[in-house]
C-alpha positions in Angstrom: 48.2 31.0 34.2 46.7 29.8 30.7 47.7 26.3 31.7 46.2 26.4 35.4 43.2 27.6 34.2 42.5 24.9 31.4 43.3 22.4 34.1 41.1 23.7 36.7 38.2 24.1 33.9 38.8 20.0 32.8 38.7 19.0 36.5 35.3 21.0 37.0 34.1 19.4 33.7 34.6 15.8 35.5 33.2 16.6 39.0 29.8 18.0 36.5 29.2 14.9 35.1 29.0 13.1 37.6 26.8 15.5 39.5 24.1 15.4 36.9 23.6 11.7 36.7 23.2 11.8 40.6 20.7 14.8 40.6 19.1 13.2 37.2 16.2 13.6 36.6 15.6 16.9 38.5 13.3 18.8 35.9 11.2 17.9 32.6 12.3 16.1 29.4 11.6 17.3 26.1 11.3 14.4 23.3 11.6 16.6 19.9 10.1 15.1 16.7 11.3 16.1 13.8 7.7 15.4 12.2 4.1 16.8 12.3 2.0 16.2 15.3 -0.4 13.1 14.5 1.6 11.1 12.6 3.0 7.8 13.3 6.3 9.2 14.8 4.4 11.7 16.7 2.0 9.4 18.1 5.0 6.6 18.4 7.0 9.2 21.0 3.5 10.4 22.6 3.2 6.5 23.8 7.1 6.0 24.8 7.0 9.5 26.6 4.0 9.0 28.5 5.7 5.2 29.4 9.4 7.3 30.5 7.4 9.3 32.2 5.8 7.2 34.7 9.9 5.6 35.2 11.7 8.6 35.5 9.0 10.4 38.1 8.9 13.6 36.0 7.4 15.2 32.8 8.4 14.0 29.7 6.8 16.2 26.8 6.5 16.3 23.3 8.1 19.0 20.9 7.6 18.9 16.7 10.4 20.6 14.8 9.4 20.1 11.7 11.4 20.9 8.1 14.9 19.9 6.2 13.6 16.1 6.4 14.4 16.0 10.0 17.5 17.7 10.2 16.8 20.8 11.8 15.3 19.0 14.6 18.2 16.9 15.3 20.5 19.6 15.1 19.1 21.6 17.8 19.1 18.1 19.7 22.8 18.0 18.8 23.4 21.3 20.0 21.5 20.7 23.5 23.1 20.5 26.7 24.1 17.0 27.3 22.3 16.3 30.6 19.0 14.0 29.6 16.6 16.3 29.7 16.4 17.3 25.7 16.0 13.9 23.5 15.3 13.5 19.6 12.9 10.4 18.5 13.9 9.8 15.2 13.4 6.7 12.5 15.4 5.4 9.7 15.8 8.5 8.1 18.6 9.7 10.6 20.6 7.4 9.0 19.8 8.0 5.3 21.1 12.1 6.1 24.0 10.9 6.3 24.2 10.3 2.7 20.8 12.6 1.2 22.4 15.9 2.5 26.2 17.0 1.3 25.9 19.3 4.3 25.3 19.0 7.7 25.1 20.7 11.3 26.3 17.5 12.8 27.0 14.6 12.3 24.5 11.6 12.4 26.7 8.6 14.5 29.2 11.2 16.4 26.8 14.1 17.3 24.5 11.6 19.6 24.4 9.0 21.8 22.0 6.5 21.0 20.0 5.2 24.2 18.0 2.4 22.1 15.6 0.9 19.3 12.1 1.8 20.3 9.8 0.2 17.5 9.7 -1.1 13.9 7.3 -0.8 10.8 6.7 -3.2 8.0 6.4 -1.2 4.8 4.3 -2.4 2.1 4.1 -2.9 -1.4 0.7 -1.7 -3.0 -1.0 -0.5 -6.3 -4.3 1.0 -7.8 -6.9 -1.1 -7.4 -6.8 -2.4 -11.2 -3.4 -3.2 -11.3 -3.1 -6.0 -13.8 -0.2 -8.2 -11.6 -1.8 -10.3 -8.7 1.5 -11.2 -6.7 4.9 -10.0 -5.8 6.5 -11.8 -9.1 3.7 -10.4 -11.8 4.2 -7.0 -10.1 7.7 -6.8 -10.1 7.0 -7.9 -13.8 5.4 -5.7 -14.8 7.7 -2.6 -13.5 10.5 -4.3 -15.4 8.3 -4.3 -18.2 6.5 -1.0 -18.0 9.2 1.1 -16.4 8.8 5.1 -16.4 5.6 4.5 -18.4 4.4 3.5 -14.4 4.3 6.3 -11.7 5.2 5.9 -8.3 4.1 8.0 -5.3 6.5 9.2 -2.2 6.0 12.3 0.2 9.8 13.7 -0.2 13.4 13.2 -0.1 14.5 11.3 2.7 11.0 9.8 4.0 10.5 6.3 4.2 8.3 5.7 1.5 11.1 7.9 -1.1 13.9 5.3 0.6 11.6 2.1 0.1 10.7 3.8 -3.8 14.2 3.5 -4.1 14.9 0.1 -2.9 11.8 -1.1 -5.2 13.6 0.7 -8.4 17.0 -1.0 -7.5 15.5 -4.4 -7.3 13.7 -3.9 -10.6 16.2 -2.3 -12.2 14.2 0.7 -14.0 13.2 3.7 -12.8 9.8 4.7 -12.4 8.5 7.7 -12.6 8.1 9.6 -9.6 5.3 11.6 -8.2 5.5 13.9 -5.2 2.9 14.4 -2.2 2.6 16.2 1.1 2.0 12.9 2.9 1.3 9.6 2.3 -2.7 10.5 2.8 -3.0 12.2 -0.3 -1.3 9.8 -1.9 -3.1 6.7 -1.7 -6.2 9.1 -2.5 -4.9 9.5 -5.7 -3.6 5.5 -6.0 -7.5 4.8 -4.9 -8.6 6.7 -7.6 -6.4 5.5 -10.3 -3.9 8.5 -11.0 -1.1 6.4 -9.3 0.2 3.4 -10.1 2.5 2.1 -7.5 3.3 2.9 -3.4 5.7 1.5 -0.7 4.5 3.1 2.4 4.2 2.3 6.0 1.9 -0.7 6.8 0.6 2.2 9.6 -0.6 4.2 6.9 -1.8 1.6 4.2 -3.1 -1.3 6.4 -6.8 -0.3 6.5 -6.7 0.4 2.8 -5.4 -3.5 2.3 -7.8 -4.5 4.6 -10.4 -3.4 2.9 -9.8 -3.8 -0.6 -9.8 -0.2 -1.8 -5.6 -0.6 -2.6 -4.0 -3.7 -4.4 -1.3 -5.3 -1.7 1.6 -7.5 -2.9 4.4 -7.6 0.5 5.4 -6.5 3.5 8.7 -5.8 3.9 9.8 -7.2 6.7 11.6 -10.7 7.3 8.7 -12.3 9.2 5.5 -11.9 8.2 3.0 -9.0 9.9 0.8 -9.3 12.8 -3.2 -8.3 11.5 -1.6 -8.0 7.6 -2.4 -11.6 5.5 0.4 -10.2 2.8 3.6 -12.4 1.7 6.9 -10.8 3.2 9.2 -10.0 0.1 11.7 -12.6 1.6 9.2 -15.7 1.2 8.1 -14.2 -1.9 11.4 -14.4 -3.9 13.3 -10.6 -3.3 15.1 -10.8 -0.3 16.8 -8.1 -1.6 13.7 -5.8 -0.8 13.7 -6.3 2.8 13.1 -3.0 5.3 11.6 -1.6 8.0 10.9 2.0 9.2 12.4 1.5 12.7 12.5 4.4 15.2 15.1 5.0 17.7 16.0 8.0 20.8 18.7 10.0 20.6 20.2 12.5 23.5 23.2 14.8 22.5 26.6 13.5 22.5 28.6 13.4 25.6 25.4 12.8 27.7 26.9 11.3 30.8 26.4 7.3 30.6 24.6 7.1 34.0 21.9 9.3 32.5 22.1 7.4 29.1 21.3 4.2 31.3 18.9 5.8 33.0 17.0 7.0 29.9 17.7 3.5 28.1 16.0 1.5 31.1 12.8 3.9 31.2 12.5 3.1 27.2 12.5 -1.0 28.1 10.3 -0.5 31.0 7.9 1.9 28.6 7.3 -0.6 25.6 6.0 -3.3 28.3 2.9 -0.7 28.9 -0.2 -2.3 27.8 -1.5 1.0 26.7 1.5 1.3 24.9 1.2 -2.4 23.2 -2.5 -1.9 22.6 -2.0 1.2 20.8 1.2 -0.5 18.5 -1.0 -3.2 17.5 -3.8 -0.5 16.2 -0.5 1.0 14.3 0.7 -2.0 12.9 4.3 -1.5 14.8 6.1 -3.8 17.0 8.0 -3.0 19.5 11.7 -3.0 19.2 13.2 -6.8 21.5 14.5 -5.9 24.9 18.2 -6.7 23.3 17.7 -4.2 20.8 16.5 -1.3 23.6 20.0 -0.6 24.4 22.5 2.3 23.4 25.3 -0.3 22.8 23.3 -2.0 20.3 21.7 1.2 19.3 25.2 2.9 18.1 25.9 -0.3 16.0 23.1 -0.8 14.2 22.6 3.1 12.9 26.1 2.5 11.8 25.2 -0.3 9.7 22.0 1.4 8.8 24.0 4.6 7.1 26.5 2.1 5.4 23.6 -0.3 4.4 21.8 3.0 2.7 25.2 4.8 1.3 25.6 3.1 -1.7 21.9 2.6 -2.6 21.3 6.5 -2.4 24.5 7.6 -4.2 23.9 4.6 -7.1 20.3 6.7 -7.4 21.9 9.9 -7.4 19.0 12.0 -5.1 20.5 14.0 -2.7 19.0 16.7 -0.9 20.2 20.6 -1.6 
């Protein structure tokens, strides 16, 4: 009786699959955002929604889960039904959990599937404005040289700007000494005014501080040099090694059927060909992810070689999360 009951519950598990991909999408879609509304992931999802929405013929809405560096957002993702309908925006710090936390809810490559790259940002190398080095080599110079006598500014364990901090300490090979914020704004406030020496944040956040002259700039991190950003890329400037972006990517649960994942995919692609969309992107200093790169095949690989790329880097530093 057991066995004829597990085989009739298996047989209406593959006749539901294939009924939600037809029927998909029947109701709203809920992007969660594991980060506060108004920043640039917030506003990045706001853009690709709004795109999905007009594909897919039905709401897509925005939802900030915010805490545990992202993880308790894409743990009730991970725990969502897998029919389409509830999706997790996330950027490269999905794949640095992997390694920052001993413990998790789920598990960052099996507990999704990946429906494509949606954008990526340059980080950028910048200091007070009377720091003494005027280019990439005379700043990484003088870190070697000044070491933990230097501080340097990130907004907590597994953001973008901690991960880029510890790329920049790697490549020098001292550590500096690091100073904590609630966000990259207050920050550069304090970098403006002198209290901190050294950043590597997103070129959305610092970009109209370069361009005005009220923060020192040294690179981008990127491989090809930034639209609306006259900086050096740290590849051209001699430390390939220092090379980065803060991409963002959307997730749906694992087990999502691969009609819907399609489905999904294909709205992102059509999305980041809005004008709106590009318009706004440009303002951010973001591109948008290549068409080839807006797919969940190529999706799954590259956050795999994202969390092997980041493993060793994090565990040489030795920060992991609680």
């Amino acid at each position: 009786m057991i066995h004829r009951r597990s085989l009739l519950a298996a047989g209406a598990a593959l006749l539901t699959a294939p009924a939600l991909a037809q029927d998909f999408p029947s109701r709203p879609i809920t992007i969660t955002v594991p980060f506060t509304a108004g920043g640039p992931t917030d506003v990045i999802s706001r853009l690709v929604a709004e795109g999905m929405a007009k594909q897919l013929g039905v709401a897509v809405v925005v939802e900030n889960v915010t805490g545990a560096g992202g993880t308790i957002a894409a743990a009730r993702v991970a725990q969502a039904r897998p029919d389409g309908t509830t999706l997790l925006m996330h950027h490269i710090g999905h794949a640095t959990t992997a390694t920052l936390y001993r413990s998790l809810p789920y598990d960052v490559e099996r507990s999704f599937a990946p429906l494509g790259l949606v954008s990526d940002a340059a980080m950028t190398l910048v200091a007070r404005p009377d720091f003494p080095a005027t280019d990439l080599a005379g700043f990484m110079a003088e870190l070697r040289r000044q070491g933990d006598k230097l501080t340097l500014a990130h907004s907590g364990l597994g953001g973008a700007n901690q991960l880029c901090g510890m790329l920049l300490q790697r490549a020098v090979g001292k550590n500096l000494t690091t100073v904590v914020f609630r966000g990259s704004a207050p920050a550069i406030t304090d970098m403006m005014a002198g209290r901190i020496d050294v950043f590597c944040d997103q070129a959305t956040n610092t970009a109209p501080f370069i361009r005005d002259g009220r923060v020192k700039a040294y690179a981008a991190t990127l491989p090809d040099r930034v639209r609306g950003l006259e900086l050096p890329t740290t590849t051209e400037a001699g430390v390939p090694e220092l090379v980065m972006s803060t991409w963002h990517g959307l997730y749906a649960p694992a087990n999502t059927p691969v009609e819907i994942q399609e489905r999904l995919s294909a709205s992102i692609r059509a999305a980041l060909k809005e004008e709106r969309l590009l318009a706004r992107f440009g303002e951010l200093v973001t591109q948008p992810a290549a068409e080839d790169r807006v797919t969940p095949a190529y999706h799954r690989r590259f956050l795999a070689e994202e969390v092997a790329r980041w493993r060793p880097i994090i565990q040489e530093a030795g920060q992991y999360a609680d």
